[in-house]
N, C-alpha and C positions, 0 to 999 in steps of 0.2 A: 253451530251449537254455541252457548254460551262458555266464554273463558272466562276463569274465576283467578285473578292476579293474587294467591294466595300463598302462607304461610301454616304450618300445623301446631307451631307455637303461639299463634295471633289469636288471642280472643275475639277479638275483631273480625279476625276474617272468619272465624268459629261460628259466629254469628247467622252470617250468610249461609255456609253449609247445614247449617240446624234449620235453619227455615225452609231450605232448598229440600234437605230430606225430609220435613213434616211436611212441602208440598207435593214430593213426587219431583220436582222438576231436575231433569238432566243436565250434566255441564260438566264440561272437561275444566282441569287444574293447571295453573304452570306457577310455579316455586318464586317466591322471592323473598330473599334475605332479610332477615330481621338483626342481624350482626354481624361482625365481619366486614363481608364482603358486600355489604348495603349498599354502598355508593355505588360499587360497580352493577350492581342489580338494578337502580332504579338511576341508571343514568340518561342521557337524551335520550335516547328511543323508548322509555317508558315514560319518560317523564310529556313528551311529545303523545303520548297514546291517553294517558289520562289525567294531563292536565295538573291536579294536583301532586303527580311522583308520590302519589302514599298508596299503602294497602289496607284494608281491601277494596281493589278496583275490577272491573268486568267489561269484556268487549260484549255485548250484547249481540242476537243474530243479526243485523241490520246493520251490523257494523260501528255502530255509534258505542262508547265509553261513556262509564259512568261510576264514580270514586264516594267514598265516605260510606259507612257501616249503615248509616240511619237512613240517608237517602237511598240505598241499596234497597232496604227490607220497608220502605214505602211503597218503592217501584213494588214490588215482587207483592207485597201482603194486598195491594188496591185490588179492590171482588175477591175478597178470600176470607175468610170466619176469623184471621190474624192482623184485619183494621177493621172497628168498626162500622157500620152506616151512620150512627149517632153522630149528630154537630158533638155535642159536650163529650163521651167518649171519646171522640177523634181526637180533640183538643187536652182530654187527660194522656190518650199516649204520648203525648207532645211533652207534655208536661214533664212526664216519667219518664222520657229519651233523653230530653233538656235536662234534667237532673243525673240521669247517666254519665252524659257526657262533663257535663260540668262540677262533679261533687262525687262521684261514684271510684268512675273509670281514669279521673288522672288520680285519684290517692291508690287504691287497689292495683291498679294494673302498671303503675308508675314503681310500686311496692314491690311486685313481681318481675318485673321488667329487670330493675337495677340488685336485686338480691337473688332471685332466683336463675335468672335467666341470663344476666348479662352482668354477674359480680365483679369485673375488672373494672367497674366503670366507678368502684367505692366508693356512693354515698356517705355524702357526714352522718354525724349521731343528731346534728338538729333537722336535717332533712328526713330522714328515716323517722322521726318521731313527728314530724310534720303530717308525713304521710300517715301516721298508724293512728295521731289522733281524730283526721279528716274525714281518713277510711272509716273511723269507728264511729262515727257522728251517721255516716252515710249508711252505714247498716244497718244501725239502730232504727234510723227515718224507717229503712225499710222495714223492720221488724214490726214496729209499731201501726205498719202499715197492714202489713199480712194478717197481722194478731185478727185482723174485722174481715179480709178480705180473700179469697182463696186465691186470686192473681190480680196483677196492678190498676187492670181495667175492667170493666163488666163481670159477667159470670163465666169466661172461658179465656183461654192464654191470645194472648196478643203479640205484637211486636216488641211492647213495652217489655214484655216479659224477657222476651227474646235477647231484647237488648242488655236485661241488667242478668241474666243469667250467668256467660262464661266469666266475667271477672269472679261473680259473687262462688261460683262452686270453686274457684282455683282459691280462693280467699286464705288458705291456710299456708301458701306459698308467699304471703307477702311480707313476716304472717299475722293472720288474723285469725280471731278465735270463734267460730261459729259455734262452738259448745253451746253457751246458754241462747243463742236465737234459733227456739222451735220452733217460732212460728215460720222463718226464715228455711228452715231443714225441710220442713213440712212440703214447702213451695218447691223447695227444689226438688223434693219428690213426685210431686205432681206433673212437674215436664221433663224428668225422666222417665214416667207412665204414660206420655202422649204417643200415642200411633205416629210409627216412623220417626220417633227421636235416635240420636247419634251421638254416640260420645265423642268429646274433643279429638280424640285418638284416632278415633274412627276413618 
């Protein structure tokens, strides 16, 4: 069966399980540290199993590893109605992951990370606003995006979705103010209504 090298805190690895329970697919869990005791969790023997010692990583049936959140939910989404068959489609989840990861998920989850989650680590007052104005830029993109679209790609939820999801519902721990983006509330209700969705918690 597959193992899923996971956290309950990780949006990240939140990611994987939201796809995993919108496809039905089974897989056992094993725990690793997000603070603390981090090193000790991700030392040689894990770091020797997936290469790059980050979460979320997965031993696949076959025995083979395979690490990073985006190429995680490629593997998994390929023949499935959450990547499209379209060239151009394909190429806008790309687009919308590439922007995740790059503009999205380190200001939001970087935000939560060092204030909500791991406060000992006290960010300055220019970093925290670093964060809050990059975040805000990043959400608005999205906002402005949803306003025309009901999800990031074609007419039904994708990967892309997938991806910018758990930062964007935790947004108010960073914090961020999703009050005025309705178009943005709107979206997040729509994959909270998908058959087989999961909350973070869950």
């Amino acid at each position: 069966m597959i193992l899923l090298y996971d956290h309950p805190l990780s949006g990240n690895c939140y990611k994987i399980r939201l796809l995993f329970a919108l496809l039905g697919i089974p897989y056992e869990s094993e725990q690793i540290a997000v603070t603390g005791d981090r090193d000790h969790d991700r030392g040689e023997a894990f770091r020797a199993k997936t290469a790059i010692g980050k979460i979320p990583s997965l031993r696949l049936d076959d025995g083979r590893y395979l690490s990073e959140s985006g190429a995680i939910l490629w593997y998994f989404a390929e023949g499935t109605p959450f990547l499209p068959e379209d060239r151009y489609e394909r190429a806008q989840v790309v687009q919308w992951m590439s922007f995740e990861q790059n503009n999205h998920e380190p200001n939001l989850a970087a935000a939560r990370q060092q204030l909500a989650i791991d406060p000992e680590l006290h960010p300055g007052e220019e970093q925290i606003e670093g964060w809050r104005s990059a975040g805000t830029r990043a959400l608005d993109v999205m906002e402005r995006h949803l306003s025309k679209h009901e999800f990031f790609v074609g007419d039904i939820c994708s990967i892309a979705d997938i991806a910018l999801y758990p930062h964007t519902q935790m947004a108010d721990q960073g914090p961020f103010d999703l009050g005025p983006l309705l178009a943005t509330q709107a979206w997040l209700e729509r994959l909270r209504a998908l058959p087989g969705f999961v909350a973070m918690g869950s």
